[in-house]
C-alpha positions in Angstrom: 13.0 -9.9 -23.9 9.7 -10.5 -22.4 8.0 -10.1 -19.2 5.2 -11.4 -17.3 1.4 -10.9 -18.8 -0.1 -9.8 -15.3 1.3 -6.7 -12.6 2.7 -7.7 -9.4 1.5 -4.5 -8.1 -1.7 -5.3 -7.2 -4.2 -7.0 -4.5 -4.7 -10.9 -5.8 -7.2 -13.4 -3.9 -4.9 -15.7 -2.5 -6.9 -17.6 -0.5 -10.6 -17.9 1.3 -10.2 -17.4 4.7 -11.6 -20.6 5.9 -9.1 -22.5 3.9 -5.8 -20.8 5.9 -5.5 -22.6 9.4 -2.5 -23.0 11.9 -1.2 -25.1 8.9 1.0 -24.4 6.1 -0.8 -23.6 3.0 1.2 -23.6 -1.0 -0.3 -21.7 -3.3 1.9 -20.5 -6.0 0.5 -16.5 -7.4 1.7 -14.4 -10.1 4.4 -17.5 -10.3 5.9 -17.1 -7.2 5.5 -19.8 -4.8 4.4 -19.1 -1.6 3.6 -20.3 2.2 0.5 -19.2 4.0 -0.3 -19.5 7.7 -2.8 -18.3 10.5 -0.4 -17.4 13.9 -1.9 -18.0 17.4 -3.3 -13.8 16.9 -5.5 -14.9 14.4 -3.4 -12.8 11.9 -2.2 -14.6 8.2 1.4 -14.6 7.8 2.6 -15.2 4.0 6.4 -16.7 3.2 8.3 -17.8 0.1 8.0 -20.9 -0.3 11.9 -22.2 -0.2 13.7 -22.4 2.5 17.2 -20.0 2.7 19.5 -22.7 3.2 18.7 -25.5 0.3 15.7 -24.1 -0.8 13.4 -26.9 0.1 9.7 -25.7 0.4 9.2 -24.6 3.8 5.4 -25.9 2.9 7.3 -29.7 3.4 7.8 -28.3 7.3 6.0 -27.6 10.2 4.9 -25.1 12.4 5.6 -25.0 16.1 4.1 -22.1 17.5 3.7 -19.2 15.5 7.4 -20.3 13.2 7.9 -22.7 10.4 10.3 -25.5 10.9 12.4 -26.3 7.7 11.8 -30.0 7.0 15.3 -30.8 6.0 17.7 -29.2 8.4 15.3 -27.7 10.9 15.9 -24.2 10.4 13.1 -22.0 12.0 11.6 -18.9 10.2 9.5 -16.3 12.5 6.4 -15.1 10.5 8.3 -12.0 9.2 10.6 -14.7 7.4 13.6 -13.9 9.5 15.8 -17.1 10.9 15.7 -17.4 14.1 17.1 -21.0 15.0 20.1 -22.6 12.9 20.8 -26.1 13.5 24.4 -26.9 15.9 25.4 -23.1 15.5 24.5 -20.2 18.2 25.6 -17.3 15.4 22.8 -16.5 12.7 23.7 -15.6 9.3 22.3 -12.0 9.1 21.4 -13.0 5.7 19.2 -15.7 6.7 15.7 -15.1 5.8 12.9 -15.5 3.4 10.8 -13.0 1.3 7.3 -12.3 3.4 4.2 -10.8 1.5 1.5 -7.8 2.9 -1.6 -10.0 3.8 -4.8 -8.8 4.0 -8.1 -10.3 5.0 -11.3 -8.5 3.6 -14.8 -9.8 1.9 -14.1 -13.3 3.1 -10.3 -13.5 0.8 -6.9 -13.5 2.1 -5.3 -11.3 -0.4 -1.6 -10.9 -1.4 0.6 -8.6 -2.6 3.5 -10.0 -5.0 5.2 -6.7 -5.8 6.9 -3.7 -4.3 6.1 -4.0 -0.6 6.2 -0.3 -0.5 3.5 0.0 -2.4 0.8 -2.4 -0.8 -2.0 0.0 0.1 -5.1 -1.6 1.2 -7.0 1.2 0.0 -6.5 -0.5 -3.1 -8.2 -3.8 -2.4 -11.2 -4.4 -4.6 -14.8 -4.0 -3.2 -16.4 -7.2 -2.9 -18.7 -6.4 0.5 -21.1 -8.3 -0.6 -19.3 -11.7 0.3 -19.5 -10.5 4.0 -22.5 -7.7 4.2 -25.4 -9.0 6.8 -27.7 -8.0 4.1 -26.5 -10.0 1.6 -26.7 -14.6 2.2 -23.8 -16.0 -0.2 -21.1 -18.6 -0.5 -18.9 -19.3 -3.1 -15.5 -21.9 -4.0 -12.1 -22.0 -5.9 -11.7 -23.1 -9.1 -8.1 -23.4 -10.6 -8.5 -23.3 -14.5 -6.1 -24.6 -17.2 -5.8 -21.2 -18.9 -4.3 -17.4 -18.9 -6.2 -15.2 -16.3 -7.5 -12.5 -18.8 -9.2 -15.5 -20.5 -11.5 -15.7 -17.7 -11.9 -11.8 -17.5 -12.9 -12.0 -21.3 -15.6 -14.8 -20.4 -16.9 -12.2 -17.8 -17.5 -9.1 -19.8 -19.3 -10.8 -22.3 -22.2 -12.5 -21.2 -23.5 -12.9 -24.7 -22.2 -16.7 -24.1 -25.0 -17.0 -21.6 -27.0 -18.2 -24.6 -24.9 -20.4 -26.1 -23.0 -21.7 -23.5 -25.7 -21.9 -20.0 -28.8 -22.0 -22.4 -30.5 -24.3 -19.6 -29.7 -22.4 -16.8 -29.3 -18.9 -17.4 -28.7 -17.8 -20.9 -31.5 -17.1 -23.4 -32.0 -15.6 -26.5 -32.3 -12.3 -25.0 -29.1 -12.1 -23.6 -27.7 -12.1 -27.2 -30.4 -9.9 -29.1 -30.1 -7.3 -26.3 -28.4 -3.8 -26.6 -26.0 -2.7 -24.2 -23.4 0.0 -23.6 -19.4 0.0 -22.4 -17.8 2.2 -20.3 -14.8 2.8 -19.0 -12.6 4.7 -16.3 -8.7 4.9 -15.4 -9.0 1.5 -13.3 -12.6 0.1 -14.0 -14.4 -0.9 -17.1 -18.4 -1.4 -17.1 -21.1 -3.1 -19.5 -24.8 -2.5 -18.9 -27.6 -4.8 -20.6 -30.9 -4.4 -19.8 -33.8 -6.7 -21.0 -37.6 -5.5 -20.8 -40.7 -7.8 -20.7 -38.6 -10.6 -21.9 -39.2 -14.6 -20.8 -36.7 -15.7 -18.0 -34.2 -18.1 -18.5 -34.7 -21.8 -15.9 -32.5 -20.2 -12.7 -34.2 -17.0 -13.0 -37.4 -17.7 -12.9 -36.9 -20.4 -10.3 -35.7 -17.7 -8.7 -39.0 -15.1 -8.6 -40.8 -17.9 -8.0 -39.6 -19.3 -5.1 -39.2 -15.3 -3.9 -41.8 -13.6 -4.5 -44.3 -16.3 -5.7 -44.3 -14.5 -9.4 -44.4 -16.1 -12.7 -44.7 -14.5 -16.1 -42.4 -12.3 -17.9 -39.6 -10.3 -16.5 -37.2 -6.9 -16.7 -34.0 -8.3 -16.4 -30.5 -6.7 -15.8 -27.0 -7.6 -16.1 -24.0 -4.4 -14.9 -20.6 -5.9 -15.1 -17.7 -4.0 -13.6 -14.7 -4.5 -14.1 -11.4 -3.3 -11.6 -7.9 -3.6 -13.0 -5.9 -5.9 -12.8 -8.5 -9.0 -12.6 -11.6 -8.6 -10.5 -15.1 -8.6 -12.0 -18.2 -7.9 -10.3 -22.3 -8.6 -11.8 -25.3 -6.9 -10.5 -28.0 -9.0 -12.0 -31.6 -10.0 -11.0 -35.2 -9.8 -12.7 -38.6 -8.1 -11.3 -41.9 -8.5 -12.5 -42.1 -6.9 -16.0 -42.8 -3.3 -15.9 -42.2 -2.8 -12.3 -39.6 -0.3 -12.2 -36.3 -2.7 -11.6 -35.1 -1.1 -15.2 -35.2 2.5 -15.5 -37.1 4.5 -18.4 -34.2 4.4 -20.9 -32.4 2.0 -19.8 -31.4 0.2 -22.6 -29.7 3.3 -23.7 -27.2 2.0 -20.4 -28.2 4.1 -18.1 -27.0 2.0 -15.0 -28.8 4.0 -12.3 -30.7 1.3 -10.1 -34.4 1.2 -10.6 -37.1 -0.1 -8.0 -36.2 -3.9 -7.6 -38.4 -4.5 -4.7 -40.7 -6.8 -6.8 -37.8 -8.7 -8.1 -34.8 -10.9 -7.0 -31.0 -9.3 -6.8 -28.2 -11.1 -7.1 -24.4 -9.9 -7.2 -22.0 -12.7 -9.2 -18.4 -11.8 -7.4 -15.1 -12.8 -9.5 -11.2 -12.2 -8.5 -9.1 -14.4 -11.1 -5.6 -15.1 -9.5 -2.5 -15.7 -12.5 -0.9 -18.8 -11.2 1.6 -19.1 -13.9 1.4 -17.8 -17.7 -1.3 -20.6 -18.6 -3.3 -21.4 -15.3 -5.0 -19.3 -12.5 -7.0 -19.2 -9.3 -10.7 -18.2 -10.1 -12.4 -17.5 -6.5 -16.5 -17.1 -7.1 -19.3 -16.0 -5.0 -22.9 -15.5 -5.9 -24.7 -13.2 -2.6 -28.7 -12.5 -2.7 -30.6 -10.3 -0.9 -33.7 -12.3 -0.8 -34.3 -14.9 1.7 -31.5 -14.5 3.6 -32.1 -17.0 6.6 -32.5 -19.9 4.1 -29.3 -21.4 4.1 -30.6 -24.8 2.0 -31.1 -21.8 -0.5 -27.5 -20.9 -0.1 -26.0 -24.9 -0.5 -28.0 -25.4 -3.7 -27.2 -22.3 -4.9 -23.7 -22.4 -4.5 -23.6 -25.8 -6.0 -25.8 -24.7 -9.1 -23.5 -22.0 -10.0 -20.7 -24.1 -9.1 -22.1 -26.3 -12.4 -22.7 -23.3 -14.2 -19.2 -22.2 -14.2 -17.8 -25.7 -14.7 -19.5 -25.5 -18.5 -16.9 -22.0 -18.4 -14.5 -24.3 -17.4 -13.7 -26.5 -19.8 -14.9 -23.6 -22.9 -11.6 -21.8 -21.5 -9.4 -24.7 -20.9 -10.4 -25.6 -24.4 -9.6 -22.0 -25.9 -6.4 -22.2 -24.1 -5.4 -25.5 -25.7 -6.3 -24.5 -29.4 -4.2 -20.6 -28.7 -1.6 -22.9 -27.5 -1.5 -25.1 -30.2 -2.1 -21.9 -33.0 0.5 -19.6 -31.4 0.5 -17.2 -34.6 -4.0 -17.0 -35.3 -4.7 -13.7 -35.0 -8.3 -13.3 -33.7 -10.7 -10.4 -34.9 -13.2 -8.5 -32.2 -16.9 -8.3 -32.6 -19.1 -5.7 -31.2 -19.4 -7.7 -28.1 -15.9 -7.6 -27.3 -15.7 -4.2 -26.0 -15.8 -4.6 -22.3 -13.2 -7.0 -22.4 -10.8 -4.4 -24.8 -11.4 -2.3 -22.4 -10.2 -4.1 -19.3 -7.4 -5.5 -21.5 -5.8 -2.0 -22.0 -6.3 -1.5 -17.9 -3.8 -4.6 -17.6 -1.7 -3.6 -19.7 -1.9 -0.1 -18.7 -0.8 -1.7 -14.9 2.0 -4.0 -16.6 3.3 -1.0 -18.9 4.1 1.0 -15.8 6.2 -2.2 -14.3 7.9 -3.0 -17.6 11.5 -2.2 -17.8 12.7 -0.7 -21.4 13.0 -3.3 -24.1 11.0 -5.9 -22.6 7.5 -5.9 -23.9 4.2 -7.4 -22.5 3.3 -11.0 -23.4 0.2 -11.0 -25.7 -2.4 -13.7 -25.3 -3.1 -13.5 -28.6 -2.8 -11.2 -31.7 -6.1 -8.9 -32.5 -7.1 -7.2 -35.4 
């Protein structure tokens, strides 16, 4: 028997926190459906969806004050999923409640915990400060994408696509002829490229420009982290050629951070949600640290990348389809693959230590 390709013992993104109001929100994570809501405190409360009686989706209710109101036979849930109101009856069923979820809001997400309650540390909630640091301007969306989570994580640790698949925004030849160096830990994986005296790619050089007034060849750097089970996180940014911004050595992957004070920083921030086996929840930001009380810069910029990652899009929906329809292909890995083997064994590291005996973890794909 098989089980699920993603842990439920972990943090997942399960919302922005503009988008969870004194409404009820559906969202459906790691399979599971749930209810999300802000109470009168300002505090998210998170539900099943399906209401203890019939199990219609509470979601198809209301709230009245800080309790949702089944929209079938009016039974009312308090925000720790315990009945509190049965219609024509003054006894409650002890039994009568719903699941609730730990909630947490940090770095701008509301995030969820699907698993063992008892285990829900917040401690363990990845670092994305940069989506709410005063020294950093950023804004990002949701995308929900047609295809397996670790797909998207794959896309991330690889930026060799850059060139192929963003060649008129960001990706150049250098992105592909560059050397870089994998690393790994117990929960984080980490590729480091750096690119010296190179030409900038269109947004890049934009970019300087607009910043610091600079045109002409650039050191450029790209240091993706990675933090089991599904959040990726990109320090990139060029300076003026020879400035510093790449330390002596670096393409050996040194990832120490040079002087960047004649360049433009930017910090690419990724959590990738598992919705069911074949879609997810992809929440982006992209934060600077350069012209931070221009927020036209912010709007365009969000709505560049936004384009930017809709050419990702449909590439992974795409993939998806074609592993889909050639269950049994079994794909080979190239040099540039090994960020992404590495934060493939993290997951399944994670699932491995929820996976009873004699089920085994759901491949993707077969790889030789």
């Amino acid at each position: 028997m098989k089980t699920a390709a993603f842990p439920l013992n972990a943090w997942y993104a399960a919302a922005y926190d503009v988008e969870v109001k004194h409404s009820l929100l559906p969202r459906t994570i790691c399979k599971q459906k749930l209810v999300m809501f802000r109470k009168s405190d300002g505090q998210v409360a998170v539900l099943e969806d399906a209401c203890w009686h019939r199990l219609l989706p509470l979601s198809m209710g209301r709230l009245e004050g800080d309790e949702v109101v089944c929209g079938y036979h009016g039974l009312v849930y308090n925000a720790a999923g315990r009945c509190t109101h049965m219609p024509s009856q003054e006894t409650l069923n002890p039994s009568a409640c719903v699941r609730s979820y730990p909630a947490v809001e940090k770095h701008r997400f509301v995030w969820v915990w699907p698993g063992d309650p008892a285990k829900a540390d917040p401690a363990l909630i990845p670092d994305m400060h940069w989506n709410d640091d005063a020294e950093w301007a950023g804004d990002g969306k949701l995308i929900t994408v047609k295809c397996d989570y670790r797909l998207v994580v794959d896309n991330l640790m690889d930026l060799t696509h850059e060139t192929f698949v963003h060649g008129s925004s960001i990706g150049n030849r250098a992105v592909a002829e560059s050397p870089f160096v994998a690393t790994h830990g117990d929960r984080t994986a980490t590729v480091t490229r750096w690119m010296e005296g190179v030409e900038p790619p269109p947004f890049w050089a934009s970019q300087i420009d607009h910043a610091r007034g600079y045109r002409g060849p650039v050191d450029r750097w790209q240091i993706i982290r990675f933090e089991a089970p599904c959040t990726v996180t990109i320090d990139v940014g060029v300076a003026e050629a020879g400035s510093g911004a790449v330390p002596p050595g670096g393409n050996a992957g040194d990832p120490t951070q040079g002087d960047r004070s004649r360049g433009v920083n930017g910090f690419v921030l990724n959590t990738i949600t598992p919705e069911t086996d074949g879609t997810c929840h992809y929440f982006w930001a992209f934060a600077r640290n350069y012209c931070l009380g221009e927020q036209r810069l912010t709007h365009l910029l969000r709505e560049g990348v936004a384009t930017i990652f809709r050419e990702d899009e449909l590439v992974l929906e795409a993939q998806q389809q074609a592993i889909d329809e050639r269950p049994d292909h079994i794909f080979y890995n190239l040099n540039i693959d090994a960020g992404s083997m590495w934060a493939r064994r993290l997951i399944d590291k994670m699932i491995a230590k929820e996976t009873p005996p004699g089920r085994t973890v759901v491949p993707i794909r077969q790889v030789a």
